[in-house]
RORO-325632 format. One record per residue: residue in three letters; x, y, z of N, C-alpha, C in turn. Coordinates in steps of 0.2 Angstrom, whole numbers, plus 5000, padded with zeros to 4 digits. Atoms other than C-alpha are relative to their C-alpha. Example, Ala and Ser with C-alpha at 12.3 -4.5 7.8 and 13.67 -1.06 7.14 Angstrom:
BEGIN
ALA500449945000506249785039500450065000SER499649944999506849955036499650055003
//
This chain:
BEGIN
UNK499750064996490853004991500149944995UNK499750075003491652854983499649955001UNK500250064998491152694982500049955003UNK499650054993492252594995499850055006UNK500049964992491652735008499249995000UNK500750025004489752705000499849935003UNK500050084998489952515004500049995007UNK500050014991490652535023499350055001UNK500649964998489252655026499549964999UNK500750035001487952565018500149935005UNK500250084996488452405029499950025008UNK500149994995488652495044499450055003UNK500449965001487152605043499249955000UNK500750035001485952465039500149945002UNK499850044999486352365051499649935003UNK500550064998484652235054500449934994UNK499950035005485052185036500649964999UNK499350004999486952175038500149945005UNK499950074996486652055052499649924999UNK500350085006485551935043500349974997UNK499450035006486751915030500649985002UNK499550024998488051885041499749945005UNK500150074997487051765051499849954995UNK500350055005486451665035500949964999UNK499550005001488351685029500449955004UNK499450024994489151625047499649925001UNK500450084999487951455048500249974995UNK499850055006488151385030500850014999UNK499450005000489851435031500449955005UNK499950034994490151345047499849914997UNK500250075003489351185038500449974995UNK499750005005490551205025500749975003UNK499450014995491951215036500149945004UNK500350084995491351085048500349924995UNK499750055006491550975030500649994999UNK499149995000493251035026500349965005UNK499650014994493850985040500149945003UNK500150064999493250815042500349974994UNK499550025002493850785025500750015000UNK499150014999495550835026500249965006UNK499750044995495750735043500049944997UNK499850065003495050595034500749964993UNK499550035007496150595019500950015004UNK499449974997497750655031499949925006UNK500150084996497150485043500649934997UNK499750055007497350395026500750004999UNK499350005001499050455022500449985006UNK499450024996499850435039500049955002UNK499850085000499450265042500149964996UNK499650015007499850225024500549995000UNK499249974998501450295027500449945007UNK499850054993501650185045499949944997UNK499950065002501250045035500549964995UNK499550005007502450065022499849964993UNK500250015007502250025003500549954997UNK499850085001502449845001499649954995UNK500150065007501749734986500249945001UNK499750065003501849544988499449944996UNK500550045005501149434975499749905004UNK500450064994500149264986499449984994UNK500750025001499049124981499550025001UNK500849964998497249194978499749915002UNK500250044998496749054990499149995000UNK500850035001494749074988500049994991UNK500150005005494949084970500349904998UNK499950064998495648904972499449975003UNK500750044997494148854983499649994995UNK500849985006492748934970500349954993UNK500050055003493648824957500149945001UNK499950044999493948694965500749955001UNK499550055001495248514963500350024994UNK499650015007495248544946500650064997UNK499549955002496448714945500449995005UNK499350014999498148694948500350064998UNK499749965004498948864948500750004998UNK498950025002500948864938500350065010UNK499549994995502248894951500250074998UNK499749965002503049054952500850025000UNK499450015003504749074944500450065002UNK499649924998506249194950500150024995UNK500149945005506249254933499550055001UNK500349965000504549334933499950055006UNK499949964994504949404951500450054999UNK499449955001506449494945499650054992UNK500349965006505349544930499550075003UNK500549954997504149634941500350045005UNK499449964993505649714953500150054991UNK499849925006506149834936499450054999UNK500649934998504449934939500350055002UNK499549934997504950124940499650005007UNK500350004993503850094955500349975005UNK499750054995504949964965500650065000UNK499549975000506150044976500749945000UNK499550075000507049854980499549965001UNK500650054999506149694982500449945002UNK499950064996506449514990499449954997UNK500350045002505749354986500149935007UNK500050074996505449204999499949954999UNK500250085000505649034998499649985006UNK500350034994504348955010499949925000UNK500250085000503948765016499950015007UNK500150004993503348705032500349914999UNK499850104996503948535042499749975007UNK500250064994503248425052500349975007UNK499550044994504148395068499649995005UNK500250034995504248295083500450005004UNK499649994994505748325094500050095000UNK500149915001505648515091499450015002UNK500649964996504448605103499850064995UNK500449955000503348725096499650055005UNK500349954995502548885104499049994995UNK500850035001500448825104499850085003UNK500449944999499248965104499549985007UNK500450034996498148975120499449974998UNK500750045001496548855121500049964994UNK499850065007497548745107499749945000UNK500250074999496848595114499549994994UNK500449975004495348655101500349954992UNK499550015007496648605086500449935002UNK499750064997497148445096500349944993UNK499750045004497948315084500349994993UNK499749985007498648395071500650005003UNK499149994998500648385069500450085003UNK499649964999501848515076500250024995UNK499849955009502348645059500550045005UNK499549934999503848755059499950044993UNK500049985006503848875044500650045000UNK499249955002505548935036499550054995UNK499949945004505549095027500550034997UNK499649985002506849115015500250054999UNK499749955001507849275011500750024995UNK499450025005508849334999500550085001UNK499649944996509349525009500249975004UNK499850014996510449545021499750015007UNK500549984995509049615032499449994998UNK500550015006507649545027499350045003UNK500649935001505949645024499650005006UNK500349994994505049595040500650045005UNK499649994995506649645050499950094999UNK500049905004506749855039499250005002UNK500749954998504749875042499849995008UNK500150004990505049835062499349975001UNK500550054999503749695060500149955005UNK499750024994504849605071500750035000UNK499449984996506549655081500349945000UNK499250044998508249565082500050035008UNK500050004993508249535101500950005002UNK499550054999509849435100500449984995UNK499750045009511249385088500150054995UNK499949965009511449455069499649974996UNK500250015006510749455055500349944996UNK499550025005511249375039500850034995UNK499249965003513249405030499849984992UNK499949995008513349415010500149934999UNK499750054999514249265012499549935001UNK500550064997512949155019499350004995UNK500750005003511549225007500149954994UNK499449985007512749204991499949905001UNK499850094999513249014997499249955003UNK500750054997511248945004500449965007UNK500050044994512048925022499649985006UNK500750044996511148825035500050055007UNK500149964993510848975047499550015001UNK500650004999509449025055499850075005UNK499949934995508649175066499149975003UNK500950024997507049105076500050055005UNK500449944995505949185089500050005005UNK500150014991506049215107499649945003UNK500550064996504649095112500149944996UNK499550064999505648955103500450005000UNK499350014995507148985109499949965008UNK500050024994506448965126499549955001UNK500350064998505348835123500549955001UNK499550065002506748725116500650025005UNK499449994997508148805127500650044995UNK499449975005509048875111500350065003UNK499949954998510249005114500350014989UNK499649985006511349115097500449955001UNK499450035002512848995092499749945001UNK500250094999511848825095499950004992UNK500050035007512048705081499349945004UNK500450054993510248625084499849954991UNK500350055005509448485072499250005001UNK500849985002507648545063499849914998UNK500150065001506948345064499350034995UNK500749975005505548345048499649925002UNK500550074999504248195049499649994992UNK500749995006503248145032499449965002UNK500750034998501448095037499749994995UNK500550045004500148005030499350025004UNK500649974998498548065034499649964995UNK500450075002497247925034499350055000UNK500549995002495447935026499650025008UNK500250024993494847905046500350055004UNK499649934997495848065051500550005004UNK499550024997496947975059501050024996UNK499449995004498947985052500649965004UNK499350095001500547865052500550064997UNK499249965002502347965054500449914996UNK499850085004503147845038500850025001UNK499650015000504847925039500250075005UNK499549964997506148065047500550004999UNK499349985001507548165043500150065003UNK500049974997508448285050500550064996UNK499749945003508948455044500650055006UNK499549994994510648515055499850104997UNK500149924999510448735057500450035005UNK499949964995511348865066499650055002UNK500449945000510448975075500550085003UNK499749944997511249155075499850085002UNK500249914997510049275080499149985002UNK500650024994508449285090499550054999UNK500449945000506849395086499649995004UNK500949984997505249465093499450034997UNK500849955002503549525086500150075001UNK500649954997503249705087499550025004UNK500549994997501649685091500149975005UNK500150014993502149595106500150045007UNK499749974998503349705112499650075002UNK500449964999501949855110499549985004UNK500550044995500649735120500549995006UNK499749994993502049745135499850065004UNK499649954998502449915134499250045001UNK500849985001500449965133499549975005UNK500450064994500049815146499349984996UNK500650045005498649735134500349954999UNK499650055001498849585133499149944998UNK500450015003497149545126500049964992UNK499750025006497049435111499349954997UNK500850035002495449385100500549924995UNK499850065004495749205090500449994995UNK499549995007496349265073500750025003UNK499149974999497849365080500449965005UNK499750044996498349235094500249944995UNK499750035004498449135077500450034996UNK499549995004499449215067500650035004UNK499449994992500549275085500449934998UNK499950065000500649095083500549984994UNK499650015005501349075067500650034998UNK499449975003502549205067500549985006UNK499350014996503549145082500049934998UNK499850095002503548945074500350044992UNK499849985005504249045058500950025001UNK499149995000506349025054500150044995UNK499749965003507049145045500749994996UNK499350045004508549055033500050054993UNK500049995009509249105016499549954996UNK500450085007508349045000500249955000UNK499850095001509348924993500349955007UNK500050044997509348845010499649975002UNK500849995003507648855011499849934994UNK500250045007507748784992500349935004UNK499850074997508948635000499649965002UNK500150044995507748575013499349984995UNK500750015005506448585000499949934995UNK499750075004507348464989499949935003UNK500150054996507648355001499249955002UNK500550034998505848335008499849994995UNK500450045006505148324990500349934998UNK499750065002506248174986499749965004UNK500250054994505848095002499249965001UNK500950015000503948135001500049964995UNK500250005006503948104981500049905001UNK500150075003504447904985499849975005UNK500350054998503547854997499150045002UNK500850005001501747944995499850064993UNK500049985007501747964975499450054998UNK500549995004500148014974499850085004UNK500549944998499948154984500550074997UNK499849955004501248254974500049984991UNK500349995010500448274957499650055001UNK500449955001499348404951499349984999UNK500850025003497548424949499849964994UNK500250015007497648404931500349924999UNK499650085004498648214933500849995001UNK499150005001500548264931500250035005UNK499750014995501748234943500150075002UNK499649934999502548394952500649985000UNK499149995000504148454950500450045008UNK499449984996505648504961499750095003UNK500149925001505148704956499450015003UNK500749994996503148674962499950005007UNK500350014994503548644978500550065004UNK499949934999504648804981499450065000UNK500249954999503548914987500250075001UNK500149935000503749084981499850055000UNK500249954999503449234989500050074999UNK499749935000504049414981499750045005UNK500149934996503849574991500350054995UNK499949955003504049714982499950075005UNK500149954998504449884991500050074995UNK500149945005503850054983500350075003UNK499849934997504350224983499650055005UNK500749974995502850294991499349965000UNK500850054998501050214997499750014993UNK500549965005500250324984500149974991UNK500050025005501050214969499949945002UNK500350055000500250054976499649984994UNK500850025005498650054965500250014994UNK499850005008499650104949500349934999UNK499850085002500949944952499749965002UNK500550025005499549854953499749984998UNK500650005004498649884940500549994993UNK499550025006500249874929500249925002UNK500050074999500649694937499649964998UNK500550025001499049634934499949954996UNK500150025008499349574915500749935003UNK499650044996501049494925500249955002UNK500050074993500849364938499649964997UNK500450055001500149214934499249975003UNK500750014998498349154935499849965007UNK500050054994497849094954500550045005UNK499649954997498949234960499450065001UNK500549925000498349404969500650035002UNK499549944997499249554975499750045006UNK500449954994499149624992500550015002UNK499649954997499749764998499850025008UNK499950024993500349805016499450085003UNK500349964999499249985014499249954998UNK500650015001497649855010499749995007UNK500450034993497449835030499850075001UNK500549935001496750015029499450014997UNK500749995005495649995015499349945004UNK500350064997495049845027499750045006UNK500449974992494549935045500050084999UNK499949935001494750105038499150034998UNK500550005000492750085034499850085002UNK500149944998492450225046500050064997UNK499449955000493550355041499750034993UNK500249995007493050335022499350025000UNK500849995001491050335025500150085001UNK499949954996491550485035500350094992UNK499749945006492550585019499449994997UNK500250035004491350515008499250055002UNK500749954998489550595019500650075000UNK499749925000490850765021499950004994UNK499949985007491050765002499450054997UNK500750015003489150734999500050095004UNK500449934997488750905013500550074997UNK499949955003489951015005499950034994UNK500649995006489150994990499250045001UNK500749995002487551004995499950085006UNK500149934997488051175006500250074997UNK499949935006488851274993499350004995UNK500649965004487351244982499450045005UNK500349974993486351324999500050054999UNK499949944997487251445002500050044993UNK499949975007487351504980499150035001UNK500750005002485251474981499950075007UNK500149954994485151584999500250094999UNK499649945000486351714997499850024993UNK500349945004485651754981499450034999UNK500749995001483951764984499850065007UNK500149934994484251885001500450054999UNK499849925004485452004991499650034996UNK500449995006484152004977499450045005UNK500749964998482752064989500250065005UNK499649934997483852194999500150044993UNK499849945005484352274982499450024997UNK500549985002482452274979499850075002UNK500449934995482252394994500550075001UNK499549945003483752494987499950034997UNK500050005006483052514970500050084999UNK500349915000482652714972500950025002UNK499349994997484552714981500650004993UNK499750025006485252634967499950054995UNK500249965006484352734953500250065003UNK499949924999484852904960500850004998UNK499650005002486552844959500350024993UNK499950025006486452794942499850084997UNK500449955005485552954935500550085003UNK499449954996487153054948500549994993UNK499650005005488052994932500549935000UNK499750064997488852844943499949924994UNK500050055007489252704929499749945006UNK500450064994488452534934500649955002UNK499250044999490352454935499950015007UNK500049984994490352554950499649985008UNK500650014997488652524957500249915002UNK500050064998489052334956500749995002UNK499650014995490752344965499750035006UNK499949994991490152434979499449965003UNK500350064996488852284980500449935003UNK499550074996490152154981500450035003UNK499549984994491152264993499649995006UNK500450014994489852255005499949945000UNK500350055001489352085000500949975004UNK499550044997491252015004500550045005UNK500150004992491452115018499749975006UNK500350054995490152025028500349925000UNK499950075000490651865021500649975002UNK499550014999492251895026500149995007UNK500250004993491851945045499849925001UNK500350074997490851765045500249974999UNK499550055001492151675038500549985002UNK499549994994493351715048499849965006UNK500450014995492151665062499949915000UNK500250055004491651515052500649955000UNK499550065002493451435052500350005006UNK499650044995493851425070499349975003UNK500850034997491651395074499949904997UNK500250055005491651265060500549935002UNK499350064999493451175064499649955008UNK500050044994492651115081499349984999UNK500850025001490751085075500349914997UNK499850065004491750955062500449955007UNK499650034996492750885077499449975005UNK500750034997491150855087499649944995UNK500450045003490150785074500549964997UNK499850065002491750665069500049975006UNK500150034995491950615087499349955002UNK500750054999490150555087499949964994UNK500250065006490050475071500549945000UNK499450054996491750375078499749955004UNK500450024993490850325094499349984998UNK500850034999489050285087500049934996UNK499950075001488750095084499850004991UNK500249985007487950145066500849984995UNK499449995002489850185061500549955002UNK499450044996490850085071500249934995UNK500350055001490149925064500449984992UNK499750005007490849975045500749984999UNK499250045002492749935051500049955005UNK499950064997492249785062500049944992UNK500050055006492749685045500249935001UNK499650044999493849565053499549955003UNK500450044995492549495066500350025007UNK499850004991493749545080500550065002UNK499949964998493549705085500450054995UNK499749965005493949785071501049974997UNK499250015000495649695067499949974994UNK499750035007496449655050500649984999UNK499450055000497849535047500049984993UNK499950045008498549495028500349935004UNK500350074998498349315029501049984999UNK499350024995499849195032500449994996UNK499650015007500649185016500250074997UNK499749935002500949385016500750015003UNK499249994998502149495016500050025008UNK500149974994501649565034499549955005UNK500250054994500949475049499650055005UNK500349944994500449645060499550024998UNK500749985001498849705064499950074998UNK500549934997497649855063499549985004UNK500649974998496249925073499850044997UNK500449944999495050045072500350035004UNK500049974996495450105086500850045001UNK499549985004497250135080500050064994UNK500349975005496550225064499750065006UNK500349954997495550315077500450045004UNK499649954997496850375089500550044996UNK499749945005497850455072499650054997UNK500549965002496350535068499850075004UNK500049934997496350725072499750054997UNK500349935003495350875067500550055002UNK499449965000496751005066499750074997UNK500249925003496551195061500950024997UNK499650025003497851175048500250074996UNK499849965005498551305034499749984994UNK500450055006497751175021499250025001UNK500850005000495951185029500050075001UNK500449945000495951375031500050034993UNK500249985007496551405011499449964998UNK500750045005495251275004499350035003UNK500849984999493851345017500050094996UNK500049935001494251545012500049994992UNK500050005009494551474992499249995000UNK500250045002492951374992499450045002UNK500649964996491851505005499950074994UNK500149935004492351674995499849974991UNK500350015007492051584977499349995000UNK500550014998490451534984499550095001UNK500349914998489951714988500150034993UNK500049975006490551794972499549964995UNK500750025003489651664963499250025002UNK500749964995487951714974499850064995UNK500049945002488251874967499850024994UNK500149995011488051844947499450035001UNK500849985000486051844950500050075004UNK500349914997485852014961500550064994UNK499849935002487152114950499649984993UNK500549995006486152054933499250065002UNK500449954998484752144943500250065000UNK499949955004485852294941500150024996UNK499849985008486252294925499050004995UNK500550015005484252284921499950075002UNK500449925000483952464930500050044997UNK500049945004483152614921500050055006UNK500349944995483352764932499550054999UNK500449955000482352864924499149965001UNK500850055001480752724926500150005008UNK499750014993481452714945499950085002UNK500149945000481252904946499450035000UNK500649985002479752924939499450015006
//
């Protein structure tokens, strides 16, 4: 008799043993799996909403780094040189740069967040946002929709024409429709020690308005019927429908204008920290955005930018609102990693110490082979024949047992307050917002993160559990066939 017919026989023949080893095999194997499977969801989580958020880079005041130092830092301005220097990354696919300012107005209605009374006597702010695409990068990442109207023409970017694309909820505050020629009136304030403030002048900036958007996330809070809205995100709602959408250099125009305006009649409050007046260029607030090729080259460009941007500057990317409430998801890859570590070494320490004491109670079985003339090559194949045919039965078993043990145990580690609590980052219900000076405006949840998140019984998690289970077992094996290769037949005979 052969040694492949030797093997089935011995496993079916001695079958207390055989089922031991297959229930040791079918439990840590199922631990294993269980792991697998939660990290692959988590890292496939990662990816998809990654991917949904798209791979955007825009370089922003590090405003707490300004607080921690104080009055006395003044970061330099950022220059469309250095913008365009950091667009030639083999990592950029294209990039955009915005000119920002905000205005003070008084005949122009603003859209006011609910329970505003709270923010009571502060002036009405519009915020322009220049562009220098023909469709600019909030409109491509469908952060907001074109309701109404058109975009920007070549024409219009190329020359700094006074067009304009506002929001649905100022349009109908003010009554704007597409084709009105309306006049953006500025106010320059004087804001007294007393907190009181004094409008000292007024000008007015004439705009066409040729096109009309909406938020996204509003449009998803119709179509979803939620209409719920914690503080943070009912301000930054707020911000993005009092935000105009213009070319740059029209942008830069209005920029000029209120700098001169402001500069002669309240000197003192454009200077620097350091003493020296500001310039024309200081008060251009520049924005880049940088889009990448895929999410996955975020962290290299920047880490090559880094040396780049100017001091007072940070980099935030639009996949950082994952690294933010994605908490969960990570702890979750993170304990999966740690159990299938600590279940391979289990199953190496078990599975050799139960093959090792069944080959004890063979040793007479064994030695007659051996001294039949049977080499010990043989002998120790037809132990791993047996050994990974059970392990294959239990593995099999193990990878559709295992896939729903890990889908259990992520659904409760989701749902228990212990977890949850790790991507309430924001304060509000788990919600993260790149602040008002980014390149993005739209939210995450948890609860978003958590509804892409799925345990799947995949192609990926049955290669990796069968690569990661049978290496596992072969390893197991060193120590019981070393015990074959010490046998004397003839001391076993005796």
């Amino acid at each position: 008799m052969n040694y492949w017919n030797r093997a089935l026989c011995s496993v079916t023949r001695r079958k207390g043993k055989s089922i031991i080893l297959f229930a040791v095999i079918l439990i840590l194997g199922n631990v294993i799996a269980g792991a697998i499977a939660i990290q692959q969801s988590t890292a496939n989580v990662e990816k998809k909403i990654k991917h949904d958020l798209g791979a955007t880079v825009s370089v922003e005041l590090d405003y707490q780094k300004m607080m921690d130092e104080g009055q006395s830092f003044s970061p330099t301005a950022l220059k469309v040189e250095d913008v365009k220097k950091l667009g030639k990354s083999a990592y950029v696919k294209e990039f955009d740069y915005n000119v920002k300012t905000s205005l003070f107005v008084d005949k122009i209605k603003t859209y006011e967040m609910e329970n505003s009374a709270v923010m009571g006597g502060m002036p009405k702010t519009l915020s322009l946002k220049g562009n220098n695409l023909l469709e600019p990068l909030d409109f491509k990442d469908k952060k907001v929709n074109l309701v109404e109207g058109r975009l920007f023409k070549q024409e219009e970017i190329n020359n700094g024409k006074d067009v304009a694309v506002i929001s649905k909820k100022l349009a109908e505050e003010n009554g704007f429709n597409v084709g009105d020629k309306v006049v953006l009136d500025s106010s320059v304030m004087d804001f007294k020690q007393d907190g009181s403030m004094e409008q000292l002048a007024s000008q007015d900036h004439p705009v066409e308005i040729i096109g009309i958007f909406e938020p996204t996330s509003v449009e998803k809070k119709k179509s979803d019927g939620k209409d719920q809205k914690g503080i943070e995100e009912q301000f930054m709602e707020t911000e993005q429908f009092n935000t105009i959408y213009m070319p740059n250099d029209a942008v830069m125009t209005i920029n000029k204008v209120e700098f001169e305006k402001g500069k002669t009649l309240l000197p003192d409050r454009y200077k620097k920290a350091d003493g020296t007046d500001m310039t024309e260029e200081d008060m251009n607030q520049i924005t880049p955005v940088y889009v990448l090729k895929t999410p996955e080259d975020v962290e290299a460009f920047k880490e090559e930018s880094k040396s780049l941007i100017p001091e007072g500057y940070k980099l935030t990317a639009s996949t950082d609102q994952y690294d933010q409430v994605g908490g969960t998801f990570k702890k979750m890859s993170q304990i999966s990693g740690y159990v299938v570590l600590l279940a391979i070494g289990a199953t190496l320490l078990i599975i050799s110490l139960v093959v090792i004491l069944f080959l004890r109670d063979r040793k007479h079985e064994l030695g007659i082979y051996l001294s039949l003339g049977e080499t010990r090559a043989k002998v120790m194949q037809q132990i791993l024949i047996e050994l990974l045919l059970i392990s294959l039965i239990a593995m099999c078993l193990s990878l559709i047992t295992g896939n729903f043990l890990g889908k259990m145990v992520s659904e409760s580690l989701i749902a228990s307050d212990a977890f949850s609590t790790v991507g309430d980052t924001a304060g509000n219900g788990g919600t993260m917002m790149i602040g008002a000076s980014g390149a993005s405006v739209s939210t995450l949840t948890t609860e978003d993160v958590s509804n892409a998140y799925e345990v799947t019984f995949s192609i990926s998690y049955i290669v990796s559990f069968l690569i990661a289970g049978l290496s596992t077992v072969l390893l197991s094996a060193v120590l019981p066939l070393t015990y074959v290769l010490r046998l004397n037949p003839k001391k076993i005979m005796m």
